[in-house]
C-alpha positions as CSV (number, residue, x, y, z in Angstrom):
1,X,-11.6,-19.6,10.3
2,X,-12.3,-19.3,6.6
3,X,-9.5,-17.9,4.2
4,X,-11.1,-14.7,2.0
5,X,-9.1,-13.5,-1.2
6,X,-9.3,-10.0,-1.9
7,X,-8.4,-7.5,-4.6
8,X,-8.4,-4.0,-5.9
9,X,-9.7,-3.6,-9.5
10,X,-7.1,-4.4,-11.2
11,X,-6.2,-7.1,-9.3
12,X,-2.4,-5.7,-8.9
13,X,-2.8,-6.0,-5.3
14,X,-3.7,-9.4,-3.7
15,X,-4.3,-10.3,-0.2
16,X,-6.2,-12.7,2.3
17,X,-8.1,-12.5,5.3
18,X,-8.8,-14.9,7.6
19,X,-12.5,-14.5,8.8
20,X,-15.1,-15.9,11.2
21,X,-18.4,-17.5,9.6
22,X,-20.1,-14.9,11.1
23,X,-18.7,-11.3,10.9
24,X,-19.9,-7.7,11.8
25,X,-18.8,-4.9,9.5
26,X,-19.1,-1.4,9.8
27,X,-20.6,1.1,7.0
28,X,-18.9,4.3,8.1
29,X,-20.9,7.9,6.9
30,X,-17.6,9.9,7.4
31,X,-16.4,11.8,3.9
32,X,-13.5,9.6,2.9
33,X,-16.0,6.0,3.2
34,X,-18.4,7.9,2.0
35,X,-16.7,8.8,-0.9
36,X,-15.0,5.5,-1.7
37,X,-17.8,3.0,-1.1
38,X,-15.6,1.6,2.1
39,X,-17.6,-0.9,4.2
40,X,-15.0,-2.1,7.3
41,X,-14.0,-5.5,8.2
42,X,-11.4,-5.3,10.6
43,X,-8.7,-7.7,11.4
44,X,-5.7,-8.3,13.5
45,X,-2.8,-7.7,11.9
46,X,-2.3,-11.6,12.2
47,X,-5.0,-12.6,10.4
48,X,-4.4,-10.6,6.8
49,X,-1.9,-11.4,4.7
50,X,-0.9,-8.8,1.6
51,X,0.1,-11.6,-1.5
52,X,0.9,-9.2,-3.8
53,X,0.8,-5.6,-5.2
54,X,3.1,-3.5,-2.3
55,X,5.6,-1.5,-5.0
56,X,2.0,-0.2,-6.4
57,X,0.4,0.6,-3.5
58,X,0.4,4.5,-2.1
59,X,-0.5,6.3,1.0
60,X,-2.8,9.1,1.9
61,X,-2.9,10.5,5.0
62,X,-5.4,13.3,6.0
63,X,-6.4,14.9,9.5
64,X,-4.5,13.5,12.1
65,X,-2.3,12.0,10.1
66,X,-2.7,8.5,11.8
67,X,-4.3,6.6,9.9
68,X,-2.5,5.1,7.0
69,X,-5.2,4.7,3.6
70,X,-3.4,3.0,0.8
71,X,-4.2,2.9,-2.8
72,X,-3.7,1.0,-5.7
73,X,-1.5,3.5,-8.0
74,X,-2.9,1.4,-11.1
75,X,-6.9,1.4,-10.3
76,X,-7.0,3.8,-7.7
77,X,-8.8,1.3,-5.3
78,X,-8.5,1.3,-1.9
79,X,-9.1,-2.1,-1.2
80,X,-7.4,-2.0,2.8
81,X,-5.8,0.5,5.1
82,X,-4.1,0.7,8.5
83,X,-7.0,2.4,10.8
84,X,-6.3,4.9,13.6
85,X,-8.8,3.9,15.5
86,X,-6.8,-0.4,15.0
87,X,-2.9,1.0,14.2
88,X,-2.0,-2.8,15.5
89,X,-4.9,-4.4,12.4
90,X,-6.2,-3.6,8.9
91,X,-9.9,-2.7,7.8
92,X,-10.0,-4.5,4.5
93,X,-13.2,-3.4,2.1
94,X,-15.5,-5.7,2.3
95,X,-16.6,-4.7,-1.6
96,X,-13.2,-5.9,-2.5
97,X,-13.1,-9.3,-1.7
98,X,-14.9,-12.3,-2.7
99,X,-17.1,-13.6,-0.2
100,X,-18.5,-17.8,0.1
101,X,-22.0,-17.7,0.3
102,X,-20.7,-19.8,3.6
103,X,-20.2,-16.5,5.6
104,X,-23.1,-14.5,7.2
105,X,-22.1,-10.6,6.8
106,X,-23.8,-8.6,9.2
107,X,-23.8,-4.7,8.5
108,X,-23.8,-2.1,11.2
109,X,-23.7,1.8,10.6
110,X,-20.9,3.6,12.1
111,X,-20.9,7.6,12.8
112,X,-17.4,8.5,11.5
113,X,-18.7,11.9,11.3
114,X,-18.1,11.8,14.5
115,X,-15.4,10.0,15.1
116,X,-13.9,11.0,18.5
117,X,-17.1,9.9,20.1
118,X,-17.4,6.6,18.9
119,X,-14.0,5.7,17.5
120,X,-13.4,3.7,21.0
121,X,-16.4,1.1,20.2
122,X,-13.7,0.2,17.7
123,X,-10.5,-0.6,19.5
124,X,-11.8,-4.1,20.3
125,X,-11.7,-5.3,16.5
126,X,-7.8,-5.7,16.1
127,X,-7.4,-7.9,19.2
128,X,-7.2,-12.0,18.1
């Protein structure tokens, strides 16, 4: 496993991820990634550690209410966020972090669109 820093903006809110060398990440088309620029990496909840920056994030919720997108209050970056479809890991945004040229990134598309179709091809990703 390699340690990866990450950041909003701002850099108010600080965290690590420990990744594989290799890693899949998921470019979701649904309106909030869309919107945002979000490209998924996600984690057990083991493997990502929040350094710094909790009394400035804040949470959205929207839809079901499950999911659990937090923001930095300074920047306005949303830099991770508690997924429905992982409750038990974190999708951190792979823009948001700074990657070794060590690590192979691999990009897949996701249709969040539909998202009660294919949210179950996620489940897997929070497991260690």
């Amino acid at each position: 496993m390699i340690e990866i820093q990450g950041s909003c903006h701002c850099g108010a809110v600080k965290f690590v991820v420990q990744a594989e060398p290799r890693i899949v990440v998921q470019k979701c088309n649904c309106s909030i990634c869309s919107s945002c620029g979000f490209i998924h990496y996600i984690v057990p909840a083991s493997r990502f550690q929040l350094k710094s920056g909790a009394e400035v994030l804040t949470e959205y919720h929207f839809n079901t209410g499950l999911a659990k997108h937090l923001f930095c209050s300074i920047c306005g970056v949303k830099s991770f966020y508690v997924p429905r479809s992982n409750p038990d890991g974190y999708s951190v945004n792979v823009n948001c972090m700074i990657w070794p040229d060590s690590v192979e990134i691999f990009e897949e598309n996701f249709d969040g669109r539909n998202w009660e179709k294919n949210a179950a091809s996620l489940t897997h990703l929070s497991h260690d």
